[in-house]
VMD Tcl script that draws the C-alpha trace (Angstrom):
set ca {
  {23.43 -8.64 -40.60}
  {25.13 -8.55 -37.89}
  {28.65 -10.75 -36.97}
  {27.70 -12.77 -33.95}
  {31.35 -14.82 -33.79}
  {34.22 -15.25 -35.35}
  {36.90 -18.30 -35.53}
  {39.69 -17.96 -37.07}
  {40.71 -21.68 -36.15}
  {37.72 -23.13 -38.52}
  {37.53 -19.56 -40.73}
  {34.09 -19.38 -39.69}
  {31.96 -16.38 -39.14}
  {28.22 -16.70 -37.50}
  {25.99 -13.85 -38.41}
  {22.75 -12.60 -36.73}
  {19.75 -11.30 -38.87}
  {17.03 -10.85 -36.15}
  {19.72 -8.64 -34.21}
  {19.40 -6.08 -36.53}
  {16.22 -6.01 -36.13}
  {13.95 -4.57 -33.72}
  {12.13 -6.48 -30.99}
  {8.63 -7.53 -32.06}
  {7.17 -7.13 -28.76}
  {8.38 -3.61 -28.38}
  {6.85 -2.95 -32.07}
  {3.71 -4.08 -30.70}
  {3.24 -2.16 -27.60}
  {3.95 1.15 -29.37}
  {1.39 0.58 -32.09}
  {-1.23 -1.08 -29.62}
  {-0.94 0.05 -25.76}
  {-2.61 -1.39 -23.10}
  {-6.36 -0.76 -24.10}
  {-5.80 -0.84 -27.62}
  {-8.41 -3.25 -29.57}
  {-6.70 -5.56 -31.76}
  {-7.96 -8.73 -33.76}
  {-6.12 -11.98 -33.70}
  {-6.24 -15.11 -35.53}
  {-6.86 -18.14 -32.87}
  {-4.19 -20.29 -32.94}
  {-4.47 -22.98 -30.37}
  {-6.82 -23.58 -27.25}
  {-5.31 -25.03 -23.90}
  {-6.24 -25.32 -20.48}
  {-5.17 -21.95 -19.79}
  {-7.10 -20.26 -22.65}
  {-6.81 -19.29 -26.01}
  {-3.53 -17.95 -28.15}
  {-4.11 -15.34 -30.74}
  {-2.02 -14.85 -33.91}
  {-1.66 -10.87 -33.54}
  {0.01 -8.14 -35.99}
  {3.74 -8.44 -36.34}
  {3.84 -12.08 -35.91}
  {3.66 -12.23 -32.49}
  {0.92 -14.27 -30.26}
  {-1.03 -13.27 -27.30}
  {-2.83 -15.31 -24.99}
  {-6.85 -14.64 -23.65}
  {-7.13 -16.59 -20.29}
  {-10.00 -18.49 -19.67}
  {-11.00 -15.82 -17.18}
  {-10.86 -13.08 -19.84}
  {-13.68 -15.04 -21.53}
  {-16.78 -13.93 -20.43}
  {-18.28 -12.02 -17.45}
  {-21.42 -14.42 -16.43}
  {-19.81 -18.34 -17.95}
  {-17.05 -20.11 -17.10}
  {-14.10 -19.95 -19.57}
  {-14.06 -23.86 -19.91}
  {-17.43 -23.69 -21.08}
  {-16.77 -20.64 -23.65}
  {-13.08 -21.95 -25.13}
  {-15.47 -24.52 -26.82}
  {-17.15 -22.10 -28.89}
  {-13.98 -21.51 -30.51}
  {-11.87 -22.89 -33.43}
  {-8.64 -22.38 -35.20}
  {-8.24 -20.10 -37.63}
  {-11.54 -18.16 -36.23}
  {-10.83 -14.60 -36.49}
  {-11.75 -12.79 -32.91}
  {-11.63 -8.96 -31.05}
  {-9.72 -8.60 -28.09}
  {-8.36 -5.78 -25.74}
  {-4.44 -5.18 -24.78}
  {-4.25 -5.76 -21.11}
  {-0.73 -6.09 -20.67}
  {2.17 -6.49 -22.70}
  {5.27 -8.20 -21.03}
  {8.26 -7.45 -23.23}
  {11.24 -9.05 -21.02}
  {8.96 -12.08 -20.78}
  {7.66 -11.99 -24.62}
  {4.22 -12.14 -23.15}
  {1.05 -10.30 -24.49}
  {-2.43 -10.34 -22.11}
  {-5.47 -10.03 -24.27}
  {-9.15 -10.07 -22.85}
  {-12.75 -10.71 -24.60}
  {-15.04 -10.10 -22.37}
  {-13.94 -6.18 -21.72}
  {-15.35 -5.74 -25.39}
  {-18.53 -6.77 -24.10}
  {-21.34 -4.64 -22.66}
  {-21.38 -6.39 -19.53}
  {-17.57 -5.53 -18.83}
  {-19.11 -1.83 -19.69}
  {-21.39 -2.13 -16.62}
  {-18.99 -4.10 -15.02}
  {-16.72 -1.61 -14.66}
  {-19.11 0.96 -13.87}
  {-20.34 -0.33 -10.83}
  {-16.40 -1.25 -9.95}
  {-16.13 2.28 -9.43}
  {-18.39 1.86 -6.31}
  {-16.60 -1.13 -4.87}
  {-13.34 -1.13 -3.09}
  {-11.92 -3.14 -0.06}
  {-13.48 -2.29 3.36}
  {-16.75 -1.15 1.81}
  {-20.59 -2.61 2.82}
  {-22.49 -4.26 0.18}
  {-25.88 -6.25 -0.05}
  {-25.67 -9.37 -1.72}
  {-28.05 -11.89 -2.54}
  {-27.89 -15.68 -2.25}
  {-27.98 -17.19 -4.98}
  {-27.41 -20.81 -4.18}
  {-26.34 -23.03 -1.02}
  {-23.41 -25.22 -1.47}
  {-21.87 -27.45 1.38}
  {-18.34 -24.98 1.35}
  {-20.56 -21.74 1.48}
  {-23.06 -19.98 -0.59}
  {-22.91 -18.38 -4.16}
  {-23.89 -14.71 -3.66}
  {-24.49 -11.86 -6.42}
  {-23.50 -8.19 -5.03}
  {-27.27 -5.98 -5.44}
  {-26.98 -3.27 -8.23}
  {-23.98 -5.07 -10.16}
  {-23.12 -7.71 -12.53}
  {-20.79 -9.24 -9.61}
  {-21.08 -12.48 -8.62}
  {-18.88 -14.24 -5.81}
  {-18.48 -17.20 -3.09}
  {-18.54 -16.74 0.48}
  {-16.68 -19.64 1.87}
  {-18.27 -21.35 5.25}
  {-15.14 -19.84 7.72}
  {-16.49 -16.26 6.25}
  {-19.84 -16.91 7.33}
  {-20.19 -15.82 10.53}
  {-17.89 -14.32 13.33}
  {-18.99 -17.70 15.90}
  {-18.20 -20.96 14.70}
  {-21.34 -21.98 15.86}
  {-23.18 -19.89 12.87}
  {-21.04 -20.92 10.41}
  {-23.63 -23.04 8.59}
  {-24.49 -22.47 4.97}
  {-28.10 -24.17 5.33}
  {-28.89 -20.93 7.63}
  {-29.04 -18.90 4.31}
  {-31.42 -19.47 1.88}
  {-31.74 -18.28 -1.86}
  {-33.20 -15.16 -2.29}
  {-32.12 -14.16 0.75}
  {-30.49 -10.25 1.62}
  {-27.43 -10.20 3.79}
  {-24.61 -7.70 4.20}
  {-21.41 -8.25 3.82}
  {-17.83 -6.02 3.75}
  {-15.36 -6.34 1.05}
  {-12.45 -8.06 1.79}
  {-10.78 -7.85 -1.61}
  {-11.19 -6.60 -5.15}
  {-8.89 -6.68 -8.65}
  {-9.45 -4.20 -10.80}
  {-7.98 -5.43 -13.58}
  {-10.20 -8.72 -13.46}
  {-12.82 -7.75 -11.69}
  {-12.79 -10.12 -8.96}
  {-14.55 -9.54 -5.68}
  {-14.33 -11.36 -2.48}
  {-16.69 -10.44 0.72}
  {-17.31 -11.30 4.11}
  {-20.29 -11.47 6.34}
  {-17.58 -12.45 9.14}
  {-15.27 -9.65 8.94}
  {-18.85 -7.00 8.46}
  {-19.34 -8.49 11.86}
  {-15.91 -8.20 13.21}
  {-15.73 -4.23 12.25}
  {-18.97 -3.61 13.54}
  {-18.14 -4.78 16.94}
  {-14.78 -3.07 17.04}
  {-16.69 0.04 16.11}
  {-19.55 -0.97 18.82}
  {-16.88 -1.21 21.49}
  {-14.86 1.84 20.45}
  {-18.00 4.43 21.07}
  {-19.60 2.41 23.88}
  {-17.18 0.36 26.19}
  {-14.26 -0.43 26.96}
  {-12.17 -3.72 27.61}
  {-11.77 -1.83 31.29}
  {-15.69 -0.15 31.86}
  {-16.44 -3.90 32.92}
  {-19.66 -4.42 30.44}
  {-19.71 -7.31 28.18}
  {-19.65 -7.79 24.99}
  {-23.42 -8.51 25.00}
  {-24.01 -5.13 27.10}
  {-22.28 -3.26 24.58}
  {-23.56 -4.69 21.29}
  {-27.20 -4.11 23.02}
  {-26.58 -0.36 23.63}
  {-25.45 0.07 20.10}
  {-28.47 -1.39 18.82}
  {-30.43 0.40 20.97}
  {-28.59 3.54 20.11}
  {-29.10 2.70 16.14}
  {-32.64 2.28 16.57}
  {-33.55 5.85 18.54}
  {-31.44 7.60 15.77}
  {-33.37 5.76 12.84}
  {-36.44 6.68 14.54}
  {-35.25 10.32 14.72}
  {-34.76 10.26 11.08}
  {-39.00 9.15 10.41}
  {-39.77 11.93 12.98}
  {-37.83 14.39 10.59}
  {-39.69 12.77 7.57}
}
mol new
graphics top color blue
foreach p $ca { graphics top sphere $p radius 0.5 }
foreach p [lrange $ca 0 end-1] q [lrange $ca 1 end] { graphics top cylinder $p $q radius 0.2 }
display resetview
């Protein structure tokens, strides 16, 4: 033990056991880094997700997000119980904070080809997604040749205002769109038709105008098309 205080006045000594003894947390990260596998014991579910009983006597926490790839973690939580005995990955241990990140769904094989295909996305890239369904705030969209699913809110629609209608899209439907955003470590993408459009107009005015030649906007998204087209139809020729 260790001697905390002491006071002569009351001839009273406080000792400390647990400062003799190493940090749990620190225990933990040595023996299971950040993409170890570990199995936990589940000991209570919350809004936030679930809380694991882990080796060492220590607890980690799953977030609802860590769930699943495809469901919503408020619909999987409910497939769980104390005291069920689950797999989980180390995504981050927080030892100042006492705070362990686990995740489920990176032991399953959709987090496999999850992150596979991550290795294709990153911001500022041009994707193809398809609708999936039409909501008043936007449209649900799932990013061709991936797992990836994601919402395009109505204000990332469309550069003009006037196009920013979700009942313009319909399900099934193939548009393009740029990425905007994407965590790695969760696997969240955002994209945007609006900002594809942006860039491709900066781009259209950088090789043909000028905000000085005195050709609008119009003229100079026209010769870019027209430009596009002669060069695809190059490419059959060679073909």
């Amino acid at each position: 033990m260790q001697v905390l205080e002491v006071d002569p006045v009351k001839r009273r000594i406080s000792l400390g056991l647990k400062q003799t003894m190493r940090n749990p947390w620190e225990v933990f990260v040595e023996k299971y880094p950040a993409g170890s596998v570990v199995e936990g014991e589940v000991k209570n579910k919350t809004e936030f997700g679930l809380f694991l009983g882990l080796d060492g006597d220590v607890d980690g926490m799953v977030h609802l997000s860590d769930l699943d790839w495809k469901r919503p973690g408020e619909q999987v939580i409910e497939e769980y119980k104390k005291g069920d005995k689950v797999m989980a990955q180390v995504l981050d241990v927080d030892i100042e904070k006492e705070r362990i990140s686990l995740g489920i769904k990176q032991l399953a094989d959709g987090g496999a080809v999850t992150a596979e295909a991550a290795g294709e996305l990153k911001k500022g890239s041009v994707v193809t997604c398809e609708v999936t369904e039409i909501k008043e705030g936007g449209i649900d969209v799932k990013i061709v040749g991936t797992e990836f699913t994601t919402f395009i809110k109505r204000s990332e629609l469309a550069r003009d205002r006037s196009e920013q209608r979700p009942e313009r899209f319909a399900a099934g439907q193939k548009v393009d769109a740029r990425v905007t955003q994407f965590d790695r470590r969760s696997h969240k993408v955002t994209v945007s038709i609006k900002a594809l459009e942006v860039a491709e107009e900066k781009e259209a005015i950088a090789q043909y105008g000028s905000s000085d030649s005195g050709a609008t906007l119009g003229d100079i998204l026209g010769t870019a098309l027209r430009r596009k087209g002669e060069e695809g139809e190059k490419d059959e020729e060679k073909e």
